[in-house]
N, C-alpha and C positions, 0 to 999 in steps of 0.2 A: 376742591382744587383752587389754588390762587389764581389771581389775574395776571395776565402776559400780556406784552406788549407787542403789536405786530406793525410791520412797515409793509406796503404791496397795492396794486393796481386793481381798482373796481372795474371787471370786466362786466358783470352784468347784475344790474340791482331791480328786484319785483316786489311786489307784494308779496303780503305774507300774514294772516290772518285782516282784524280789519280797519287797526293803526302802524303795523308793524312793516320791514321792510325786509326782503332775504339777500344779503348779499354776496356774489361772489368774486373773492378777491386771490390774486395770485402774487405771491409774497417768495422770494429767494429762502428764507428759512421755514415755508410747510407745502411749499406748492400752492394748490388753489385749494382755496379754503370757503368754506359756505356758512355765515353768520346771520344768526339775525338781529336784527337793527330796533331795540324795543321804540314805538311811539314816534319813527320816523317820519311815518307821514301825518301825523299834528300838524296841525298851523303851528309856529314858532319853534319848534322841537330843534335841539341844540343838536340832532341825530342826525336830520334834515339836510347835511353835507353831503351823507352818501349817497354819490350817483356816479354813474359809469365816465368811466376814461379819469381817473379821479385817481389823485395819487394821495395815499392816507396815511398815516401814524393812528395805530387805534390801542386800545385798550380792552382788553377781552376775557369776561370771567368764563372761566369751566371750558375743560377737555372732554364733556362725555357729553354725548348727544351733541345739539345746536347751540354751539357756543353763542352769546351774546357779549354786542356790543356794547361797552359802557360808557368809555368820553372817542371822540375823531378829532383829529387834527387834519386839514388839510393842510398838504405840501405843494398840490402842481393840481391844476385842472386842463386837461384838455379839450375842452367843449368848444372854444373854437372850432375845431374838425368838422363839428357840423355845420357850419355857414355854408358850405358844398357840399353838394348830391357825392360828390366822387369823393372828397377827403374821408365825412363820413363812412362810407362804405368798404374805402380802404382801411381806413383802422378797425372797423366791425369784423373787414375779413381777417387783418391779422390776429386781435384778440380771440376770435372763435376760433383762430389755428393753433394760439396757446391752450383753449380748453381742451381740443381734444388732444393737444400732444401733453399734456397732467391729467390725463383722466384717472389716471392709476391712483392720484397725489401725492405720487412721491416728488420731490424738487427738483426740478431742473436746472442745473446750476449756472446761471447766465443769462438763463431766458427773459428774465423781468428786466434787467437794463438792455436786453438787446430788443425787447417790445418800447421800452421807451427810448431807443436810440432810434427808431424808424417812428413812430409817433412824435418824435421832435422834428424830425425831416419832412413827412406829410406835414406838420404845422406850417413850415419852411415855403413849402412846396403849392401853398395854397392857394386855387386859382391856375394851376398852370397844368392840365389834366394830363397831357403827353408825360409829364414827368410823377405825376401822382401814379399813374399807370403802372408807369415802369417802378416806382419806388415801391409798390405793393407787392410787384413780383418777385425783388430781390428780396426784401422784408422776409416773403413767404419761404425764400430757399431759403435765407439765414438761418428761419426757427426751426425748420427740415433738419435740418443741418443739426441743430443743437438737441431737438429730438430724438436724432438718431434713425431719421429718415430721409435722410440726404438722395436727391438724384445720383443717380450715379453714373458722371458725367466723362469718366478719364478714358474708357478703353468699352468695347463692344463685347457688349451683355453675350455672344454666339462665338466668338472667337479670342477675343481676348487684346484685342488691337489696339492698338491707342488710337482714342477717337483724337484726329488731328482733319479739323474741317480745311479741305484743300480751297481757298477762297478764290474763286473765281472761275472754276469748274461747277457750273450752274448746274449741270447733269447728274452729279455726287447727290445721295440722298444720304440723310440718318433717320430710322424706323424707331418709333417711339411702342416700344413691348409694354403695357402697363406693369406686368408682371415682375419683369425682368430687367427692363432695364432699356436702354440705347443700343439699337445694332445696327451697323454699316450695310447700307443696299436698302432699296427700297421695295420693302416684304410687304405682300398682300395682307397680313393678317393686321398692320400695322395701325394705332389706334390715331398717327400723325406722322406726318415726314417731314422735317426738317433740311434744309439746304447748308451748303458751309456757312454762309454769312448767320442766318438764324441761329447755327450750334454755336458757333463762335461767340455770339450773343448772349448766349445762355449761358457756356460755359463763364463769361468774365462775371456776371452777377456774384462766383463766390464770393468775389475782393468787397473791401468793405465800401467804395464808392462806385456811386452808378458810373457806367461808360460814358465816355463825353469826349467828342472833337476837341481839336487844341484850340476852336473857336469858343467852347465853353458849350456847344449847343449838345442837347443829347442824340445818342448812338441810337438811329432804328426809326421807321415810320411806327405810325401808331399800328398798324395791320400787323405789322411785326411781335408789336408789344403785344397784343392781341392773343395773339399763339403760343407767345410765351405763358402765359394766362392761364391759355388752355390746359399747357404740358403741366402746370401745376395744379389745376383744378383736379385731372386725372389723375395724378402719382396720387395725392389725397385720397378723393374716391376710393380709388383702389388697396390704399396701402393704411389709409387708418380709418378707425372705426364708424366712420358714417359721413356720411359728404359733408363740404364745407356750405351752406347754403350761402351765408356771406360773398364768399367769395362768385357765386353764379350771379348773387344780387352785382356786386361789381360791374360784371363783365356786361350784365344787361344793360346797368346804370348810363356805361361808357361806349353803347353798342347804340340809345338809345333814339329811333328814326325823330327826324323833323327838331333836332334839339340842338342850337347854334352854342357853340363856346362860353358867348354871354349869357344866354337864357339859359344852361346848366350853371351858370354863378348864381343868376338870379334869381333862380327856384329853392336857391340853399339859402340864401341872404336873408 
């Protein structure tokens, strides 16, 4: 087989016998694709680019078995991200929610610029943990969404209603069904309840800009964001093939006692 040339995002790069490097990259033209990296890890090795959050041009001999890599181009490095405990963790959780919504490998048509449309925003974003929060949860609906596992946020999973959260009727609950879906009333079996302002909240994340006052400041305390978190940690769990752990690392990361604003900068820095 000849050499192809592939464009796509290093999600996650390991070892791979005892100079080589295995990588996995998810590309708009094959999905995520698993290559190995001859001599990577040499001192000097011109291979030695590939690493994760890492936007590549590669060159790649053979379709059968474990394609190898032959020349990388980098395009874009995101590694900034890790200077914070939270940016990090947010991008970890989003790319781990691209593997498993291509576990199949067939392509998902958009998902790669709309991983790096949210990985440019976390870069944006960095330092300011209320909004990294929030931009990891709508991130996670977006790829939901394009995976074909969208919440299903319009009308009540039991009746068929339109979910329209009455604001400021603090009594009003919405039951979060893992199963199923959203249902109006607040059911025992329910795995989270949500108030109108909460639903309300969740349902604007479809739009492509987070909520924000006409003051520019963001929609929500963090407790809030918090929840929202959860409802997607769950649908996950629940609806695709194995938990996101990322995404729990997050939730702990930003959950975590005795850790001031600046000493989570300063522990990434």
């Amino acid at each position: 087989m000849g050499d192809r040339r592939i464009e796509g995002l290093a999600l996650k790069v390991g070892p791979l016998g005892e100079h080589d490097r295995l990588l996995t990259l998810l590309s708009e033209t094959e999905g995520v694709t698993r290559l190995a990296v001859p001599g990577a890890r040499r001192p000097r090795s011109s291979l030695a680019a590939a690493a994760p959050l890492t936007l590549l041009e590669l060159q790649v001999g053979g379709r059968r078995g474990l394609a190898r890599v032959r020349q990388l181009k980098v395009h874009r490095s995101f590694a900034a991200l890790g200077r914070h405990l939270e940016t990090l963790a947010a991008a970890q959780s989003l790319t781990d929610l691209c593997l498993q919504l291509s576990a199949d490998e067939d392509p998902i048509q958009g998902l790669l610029p709309m991983l790096i449309l949210h990985l440019e925003r976390l870069e944006a974003l960095s330092g300011h943990r209320d909004a990294v929060l929030a931009s990891a949860v709508q991130g996670s609906i977006h790829l939901l969404t394009l995976g074909g596992y969208s919440l299903p946020l319009q009308s009540c999973c039991r009746t068929g209603e339109p979910l329209n959260p009455p604001i400021g009727q603090w009594h009003w609950r919405c039951s979060l069904l893992p199963e199923d879906g959203f249902a109006i009333g607040s059911l025992p079996e329910a795995r989270l309840k949500l108030n109108p302002s909460e639903l309300a909240l969740l349902q604007r994340l479809s739009r492509s800009d987070l909520p924000r006052r006409q003051d520019g400041t963001l929609m929500g305390p963090v407790r809030v964001w918090l929840r929202l978190l959860t409802v997607v940690e769950i649908w996950v769990r629940t609806h695709l093939p194995r938990r996101c752990r990322a995404l729990a690392m997050l939730h702990e990361t930003l959950t975590m006692p005795g850790l001031s604003d600046h000493d989570r900068d300063a522990t990434g820095s």
